[in-house]
C-alpha positions in Angstrom: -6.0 6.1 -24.6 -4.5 9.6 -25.3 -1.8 9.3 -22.1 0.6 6.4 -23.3 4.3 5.6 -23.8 5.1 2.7 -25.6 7.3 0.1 -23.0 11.1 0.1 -25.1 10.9 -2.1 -28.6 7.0 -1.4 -28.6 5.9 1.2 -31.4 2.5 3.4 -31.5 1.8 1.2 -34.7 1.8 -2.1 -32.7 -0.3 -0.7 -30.3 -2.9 0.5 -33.0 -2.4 -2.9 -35.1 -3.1 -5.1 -31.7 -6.2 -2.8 -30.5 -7.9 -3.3 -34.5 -7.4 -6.9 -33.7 -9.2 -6.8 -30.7 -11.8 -4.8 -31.7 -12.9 -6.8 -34.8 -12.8 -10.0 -32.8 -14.6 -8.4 -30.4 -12.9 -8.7 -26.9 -14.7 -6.8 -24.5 -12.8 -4.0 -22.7 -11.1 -5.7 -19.7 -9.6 -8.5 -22.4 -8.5 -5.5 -24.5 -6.9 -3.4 -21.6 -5.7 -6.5 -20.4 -2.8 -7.0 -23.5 -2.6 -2.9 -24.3 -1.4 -2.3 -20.6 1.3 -4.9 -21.3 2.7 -3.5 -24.4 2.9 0.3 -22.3 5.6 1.9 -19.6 2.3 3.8 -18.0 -0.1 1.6 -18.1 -0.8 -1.3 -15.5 0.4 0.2 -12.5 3.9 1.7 -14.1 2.8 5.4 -14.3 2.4 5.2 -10.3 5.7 3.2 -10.1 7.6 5.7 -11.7 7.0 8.7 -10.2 7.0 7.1 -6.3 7.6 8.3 -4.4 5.5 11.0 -4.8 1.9 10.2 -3.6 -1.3 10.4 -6.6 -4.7 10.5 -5.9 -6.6 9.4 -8.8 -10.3 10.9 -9.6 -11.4 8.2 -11.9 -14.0 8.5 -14.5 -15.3 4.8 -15.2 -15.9 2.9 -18.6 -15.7 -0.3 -17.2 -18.2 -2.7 -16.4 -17.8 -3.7 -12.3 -15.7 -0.2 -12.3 -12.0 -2.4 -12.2 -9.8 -0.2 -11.4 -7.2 -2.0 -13.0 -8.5 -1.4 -16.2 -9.7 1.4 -16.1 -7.7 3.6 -18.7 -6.0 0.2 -18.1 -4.6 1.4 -14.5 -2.0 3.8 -14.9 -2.5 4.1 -11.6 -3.7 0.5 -10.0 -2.4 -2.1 -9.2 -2.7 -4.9 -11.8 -5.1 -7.5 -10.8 -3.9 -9.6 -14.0 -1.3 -12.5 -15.3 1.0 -13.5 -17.7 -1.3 -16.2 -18.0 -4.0 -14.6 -18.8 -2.8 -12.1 -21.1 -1.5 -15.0 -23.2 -5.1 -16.7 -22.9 -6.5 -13.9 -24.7 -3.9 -14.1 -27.6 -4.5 -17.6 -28.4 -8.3 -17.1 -27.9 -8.4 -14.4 -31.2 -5.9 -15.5 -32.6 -3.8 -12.1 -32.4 -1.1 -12.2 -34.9 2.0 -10.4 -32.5 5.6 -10.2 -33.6 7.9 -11.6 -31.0 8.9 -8.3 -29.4 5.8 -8.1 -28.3 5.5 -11.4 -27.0 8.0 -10.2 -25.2 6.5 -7.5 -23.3 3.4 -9.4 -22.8 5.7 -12.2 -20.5 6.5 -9.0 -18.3 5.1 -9.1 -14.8 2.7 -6.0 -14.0 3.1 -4.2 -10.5 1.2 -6.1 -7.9 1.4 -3.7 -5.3 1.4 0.1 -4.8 1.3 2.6 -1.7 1.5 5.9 -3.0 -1.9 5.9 -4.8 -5.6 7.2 -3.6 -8.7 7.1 -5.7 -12.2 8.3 -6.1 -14.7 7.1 -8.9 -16.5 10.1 -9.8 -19.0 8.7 -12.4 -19.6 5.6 -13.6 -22.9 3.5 -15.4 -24.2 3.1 -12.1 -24.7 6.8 -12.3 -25.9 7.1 -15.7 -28.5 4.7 -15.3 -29.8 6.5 -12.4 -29.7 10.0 -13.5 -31.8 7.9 -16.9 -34.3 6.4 -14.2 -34.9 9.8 -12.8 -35.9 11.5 -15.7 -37.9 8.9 -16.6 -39.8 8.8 -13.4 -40.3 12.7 -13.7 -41.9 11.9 -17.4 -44.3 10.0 -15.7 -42.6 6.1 -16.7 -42.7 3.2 -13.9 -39.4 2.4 -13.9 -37.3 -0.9 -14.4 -33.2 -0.8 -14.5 -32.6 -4.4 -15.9 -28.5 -4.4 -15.0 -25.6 -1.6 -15.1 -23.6 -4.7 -16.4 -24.8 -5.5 -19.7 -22.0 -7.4 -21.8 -23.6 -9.7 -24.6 -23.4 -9.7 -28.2 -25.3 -6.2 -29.6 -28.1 -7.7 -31.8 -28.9 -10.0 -29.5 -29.4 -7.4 -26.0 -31.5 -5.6 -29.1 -33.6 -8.8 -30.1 -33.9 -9.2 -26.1 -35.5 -5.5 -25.7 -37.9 -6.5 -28.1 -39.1 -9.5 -26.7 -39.5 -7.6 -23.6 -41.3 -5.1 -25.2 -43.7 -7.4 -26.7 -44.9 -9.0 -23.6 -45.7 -5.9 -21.7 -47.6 -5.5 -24.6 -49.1 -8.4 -24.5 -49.4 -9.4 -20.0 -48.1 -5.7 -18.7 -44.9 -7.3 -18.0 -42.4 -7.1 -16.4 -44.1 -3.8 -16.1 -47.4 -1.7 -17.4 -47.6 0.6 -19.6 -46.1 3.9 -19.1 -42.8 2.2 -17.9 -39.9 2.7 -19.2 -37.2 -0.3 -19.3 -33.4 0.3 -18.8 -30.4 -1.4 -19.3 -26.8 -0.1 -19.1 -23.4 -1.9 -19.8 -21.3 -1.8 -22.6 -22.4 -4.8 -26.0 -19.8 -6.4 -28.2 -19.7 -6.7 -32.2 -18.5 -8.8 -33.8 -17.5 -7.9 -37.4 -18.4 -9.9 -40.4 -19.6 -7.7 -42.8 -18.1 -4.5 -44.7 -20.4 -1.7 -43.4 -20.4 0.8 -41.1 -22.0 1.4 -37.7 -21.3 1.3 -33.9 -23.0 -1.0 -31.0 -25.5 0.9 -30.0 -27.1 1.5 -33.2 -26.4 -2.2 -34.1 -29.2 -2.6 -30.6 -30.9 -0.1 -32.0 -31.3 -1.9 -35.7 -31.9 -5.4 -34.5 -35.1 -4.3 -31.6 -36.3 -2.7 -34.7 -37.2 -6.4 -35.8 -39.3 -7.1 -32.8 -40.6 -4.0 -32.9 -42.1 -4.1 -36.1 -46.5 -3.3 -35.8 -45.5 -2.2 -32.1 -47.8 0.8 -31.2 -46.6 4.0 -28.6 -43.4 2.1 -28.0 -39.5 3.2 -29.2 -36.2 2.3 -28.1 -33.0 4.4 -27.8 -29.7 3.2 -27.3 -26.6 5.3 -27.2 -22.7 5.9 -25.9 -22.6 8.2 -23.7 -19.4 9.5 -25.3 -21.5 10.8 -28.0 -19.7 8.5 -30.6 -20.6 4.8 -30.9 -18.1 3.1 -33.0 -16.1 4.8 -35.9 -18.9 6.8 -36.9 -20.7 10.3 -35.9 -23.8 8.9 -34.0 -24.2 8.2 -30.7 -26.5 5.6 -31.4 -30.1 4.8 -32.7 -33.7 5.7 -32.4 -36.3 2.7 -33.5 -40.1 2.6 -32.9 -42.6 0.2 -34.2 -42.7 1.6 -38.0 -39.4 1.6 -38.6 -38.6 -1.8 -40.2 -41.4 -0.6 -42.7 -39.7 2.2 -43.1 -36.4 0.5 -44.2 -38.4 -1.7 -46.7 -40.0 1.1 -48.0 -36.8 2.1 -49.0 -35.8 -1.1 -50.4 -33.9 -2.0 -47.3 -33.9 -5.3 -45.6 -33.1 -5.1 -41.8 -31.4 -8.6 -42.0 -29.3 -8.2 -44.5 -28.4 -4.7 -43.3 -27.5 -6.4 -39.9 -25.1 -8.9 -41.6 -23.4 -6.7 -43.0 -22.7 -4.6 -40.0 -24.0 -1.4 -41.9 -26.4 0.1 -39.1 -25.4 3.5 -39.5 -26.5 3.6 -43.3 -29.5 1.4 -42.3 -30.7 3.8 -39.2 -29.5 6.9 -41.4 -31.5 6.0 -44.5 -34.8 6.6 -42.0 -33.8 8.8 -40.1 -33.2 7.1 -37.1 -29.8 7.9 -35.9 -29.0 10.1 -32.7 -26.4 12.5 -33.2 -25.5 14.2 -30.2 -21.5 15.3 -31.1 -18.8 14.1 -28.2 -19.8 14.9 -24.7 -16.9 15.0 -23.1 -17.1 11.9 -21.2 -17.6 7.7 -21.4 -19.5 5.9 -18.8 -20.1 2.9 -21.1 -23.5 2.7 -22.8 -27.7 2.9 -22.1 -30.6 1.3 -23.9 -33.9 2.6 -23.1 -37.5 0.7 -23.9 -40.0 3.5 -23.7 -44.2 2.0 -23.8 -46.7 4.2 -23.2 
């Protein structure tokens, strides 16, 4: 996001205008990347187009669910594996209000094909989720990686922890007690209240529900960016008291969900993760911890 040029008749405001659309409609990343590398002169394939032909070799860092290099960073240096058509799909499917110009540059064809271009993906959520599975196992945890491609709405993967977390309480599955229970991937919000918060502590919030009366079992989710949504947390903390907690405060989980407000919600109990920025993004990581 911080290596752009604007394609000619495309300002850095449009760009920020069309990414707040997409990101309060909630488009996952690959729709978003989709339209942004449309609207830029270094973006789907046109950085590597422009300096051929001098040869790039790319070390790619991956935020992108299935590791697309096409979207990653939305491709600067890939060729694009979408269409016109698509792109198109995607504005009529939110709704994005565009000024003409930019309808414009969305008709534009994308490079298809490159040969000056090598790459290497040098971390990804594959890896996070393992390195998280490793250090579980050292704790002493069984095990369980759920998916690396989680992409669902963020309450509901939280409400979906829960659940699972209530039946290894109840039958010791999908796995006994101490396991621990992973899931990686990257959720998707979409706004309808005022508040503030990110998608990881919206999981966070919500498995608090089905957590409630829960003994020896927590959840964590987080970015692994160290910054989940506009906000200073990397995510949430929640165990079985928590709910109560909120109540006890004259909070109602619910009504703190609707509003989209999980940061005040998980900071109100202290229950937010605050790690500062890493220095990297390989998408997200809930972990259901039941000892």
């Amino acid at each position: 996001a911080l290596f752009e040029r604007p394609r000619d008749g495309v300002t850095l405001e449009d760009l920020v205008s069309v990414t707040d659309q997409l990101l309060a409609c909630g488009a996952d990343i690959v729709e978003i990347n989709m339209i942004r590398k449309r609207l830029s002169s270094v973006k789907g394939g046109r950085f590597a187009q422009l300096v051929a032909p001098a040869h790039i070799f790319a070390v790619v860092l991956s935020d992108v669910l299935g590791d697309r290099l096409d979207s990653i960073a939305s491709g600067p240096a890939h060729p694009d594996g979408s269409t016109i058509q698509e792109a198109l799909r995607i504005v009529d499917k939110y709704g994005l209000k565009l000024r003409p110009g930019l309808l414009e540059a969305l008709e534009e064809e994308t490079p298809k094909e490159l040969d000056n271009v090598s790459t290497v993906i040098a971390g990804s959520v594959t890896s996070l989720c393992a390195a998280a599975e490793k250090t579980a196992a050292e704790l002493g945890y069984k095990t369980l990686l759920l998916t690396t491609t989680l992409s669902c709405e963020a309450r509901e993967a939280g409400s979906f922890m829960a659940s699972i977390a209530q039946q290894i309480r109840e039958t010791g599955q999908p796995a006994a007690p101490p396991c621990a229970i992973l899931l990686g991937g990257e959720t998707i919000v979409h706004l309808k209240g005022k508040g503030k918060g990110g998608r990881n502590q919206e999981i966070a919030l919500a498995a608090s529900v089905g957590l409630k009366g829960l003994k020896d079992t927590v959840l964590l989710s987080i970015g692994s960016d160290g910054t989940d949504g506009p906000t200073d947390a990397a995510g949430g903390l929640v165990d079985g008291k928590t709910v109560d907690n909120l109540k006890g405060l004259g909070l109602d989980p619910e009504a703190v969900l609707a509003e989209n407000d999980s940061y005040n919600g998980l900071d109100a109990c202290g229950c937010l993760v605050i790690t500062g920025p890493t220095g990297t993004n390989v998408n997200d990581l809930t972990v259901l911890l039941c000892r």
